[in-house]
ROLO-255862 format. One record per residue (C-alpha): residue number from 1; residue in three letters; x, y, z. Coordinates in steps of 0.001 Angstrom, whole numbers, plus 500000, padded with zeros to 6 digits. Layout:
N
<NUM, Ala, <X, Y, Z>>,
...
END
This chain:
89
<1, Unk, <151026, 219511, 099398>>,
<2, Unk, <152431, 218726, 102959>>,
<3, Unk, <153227, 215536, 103822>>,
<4, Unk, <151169, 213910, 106704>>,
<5, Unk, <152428, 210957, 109207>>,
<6, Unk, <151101, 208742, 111846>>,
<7, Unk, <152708, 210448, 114843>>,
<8, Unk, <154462, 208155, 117782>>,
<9, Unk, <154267, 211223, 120092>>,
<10, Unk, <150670, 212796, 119244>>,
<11, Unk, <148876, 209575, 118691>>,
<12, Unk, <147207, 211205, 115414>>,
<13, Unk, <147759, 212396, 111969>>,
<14, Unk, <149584, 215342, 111717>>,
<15, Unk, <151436, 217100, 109114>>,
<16, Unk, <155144, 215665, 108630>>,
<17, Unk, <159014, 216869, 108762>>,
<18, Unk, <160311, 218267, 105247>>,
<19, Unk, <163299, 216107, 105506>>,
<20, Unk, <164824, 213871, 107519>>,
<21, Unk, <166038, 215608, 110525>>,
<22, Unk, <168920, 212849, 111926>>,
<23, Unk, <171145, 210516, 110152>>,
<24, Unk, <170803, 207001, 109968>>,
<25, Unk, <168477, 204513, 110660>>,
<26, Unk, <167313, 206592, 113680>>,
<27, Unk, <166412, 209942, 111521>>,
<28, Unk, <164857, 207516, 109067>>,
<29, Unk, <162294, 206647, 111314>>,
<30, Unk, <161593, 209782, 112658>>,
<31, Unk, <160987, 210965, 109291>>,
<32, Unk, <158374, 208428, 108886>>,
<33, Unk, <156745, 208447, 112438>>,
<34, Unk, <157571, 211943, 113806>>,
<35, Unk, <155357, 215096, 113233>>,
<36, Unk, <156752, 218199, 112914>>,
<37, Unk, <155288, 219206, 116021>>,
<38, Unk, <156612, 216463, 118193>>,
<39, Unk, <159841, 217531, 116669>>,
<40, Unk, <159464, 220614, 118480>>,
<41, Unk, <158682, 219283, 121486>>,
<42, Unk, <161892, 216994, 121407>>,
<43, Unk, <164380, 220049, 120232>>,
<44, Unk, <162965, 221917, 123504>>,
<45, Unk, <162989, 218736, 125396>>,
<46, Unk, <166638, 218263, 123966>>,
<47, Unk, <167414, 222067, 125028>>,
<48, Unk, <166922, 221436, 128376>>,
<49, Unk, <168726, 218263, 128699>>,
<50, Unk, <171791, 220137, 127436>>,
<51, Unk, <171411, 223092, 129893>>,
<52, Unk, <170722, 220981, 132638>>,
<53, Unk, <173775, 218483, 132826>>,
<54, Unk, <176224, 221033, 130818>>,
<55, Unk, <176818, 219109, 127177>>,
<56, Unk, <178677, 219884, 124661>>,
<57, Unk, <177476, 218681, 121643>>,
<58, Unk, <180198, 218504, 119706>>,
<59, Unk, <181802, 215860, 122616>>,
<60, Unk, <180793, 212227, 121517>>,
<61, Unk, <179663, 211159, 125008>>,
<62, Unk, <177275, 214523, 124761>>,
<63, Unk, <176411, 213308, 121250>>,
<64, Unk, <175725, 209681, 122334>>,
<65, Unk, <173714, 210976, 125392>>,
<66, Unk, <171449, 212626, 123255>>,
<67, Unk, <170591, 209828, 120659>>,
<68, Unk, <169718, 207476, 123175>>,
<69, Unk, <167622, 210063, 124782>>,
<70, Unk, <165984, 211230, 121330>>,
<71, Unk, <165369, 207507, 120457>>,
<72, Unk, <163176, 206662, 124168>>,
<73, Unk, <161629, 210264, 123958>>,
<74, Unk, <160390, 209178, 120461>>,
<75, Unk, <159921, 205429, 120437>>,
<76, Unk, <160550, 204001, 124487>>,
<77, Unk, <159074, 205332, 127775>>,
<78, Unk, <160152, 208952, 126932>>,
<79, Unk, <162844, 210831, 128674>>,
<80, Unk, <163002, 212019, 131855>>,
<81, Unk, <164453, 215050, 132787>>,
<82, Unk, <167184, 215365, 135753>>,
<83, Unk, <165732, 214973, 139013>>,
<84, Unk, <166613, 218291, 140042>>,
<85, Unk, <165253, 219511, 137186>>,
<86, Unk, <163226, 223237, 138020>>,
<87, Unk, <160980, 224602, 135274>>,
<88, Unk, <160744, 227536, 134800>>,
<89, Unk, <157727, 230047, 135940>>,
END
């Protein structure tokens, strides 16, 4: 049986993560306000933010970066790519 949530991105009820994708409080309440598919949109929303301004994850500043971006994508006024930022066609 899949687990549903409440989602914070989709506004609706839609099936759930598996497991908690993050650490910490943070991942906690993703777990229990994030849908799977508003997971997806973060990790290519995440994607880009690391191609555009050049991180390295495994830095703690890129690592820091990141979190507070994943935390107002999910639960503040969402995050905002670079303002040079060119999608692609």
């Amino acid at each position: 049986m899949t687990r549903t949530v409440q989602c914070v991105v989709l506004g609706s009820e839609s099936e759930g993560l598996e497991r908690q994708p993050y650490p910490g409080d943070l991942g906690k309440r993703i777990f229990e306000n994030v849908s799977k598919q508003a997971w997806q949109r973060w990790l290519g929303h995440q994607t880009m933010l690391i191609n555009e301004y050049r991180l390295t994850p495994i830095e703690p500043k890129a690592r820091q970066f990141l979190e507070k971006e994943m935390e107002k994508f999910f639960f503040g006024d969402g995050s905002e790519a670079p303002p040079d930022f060119q999608p692609g066609k």
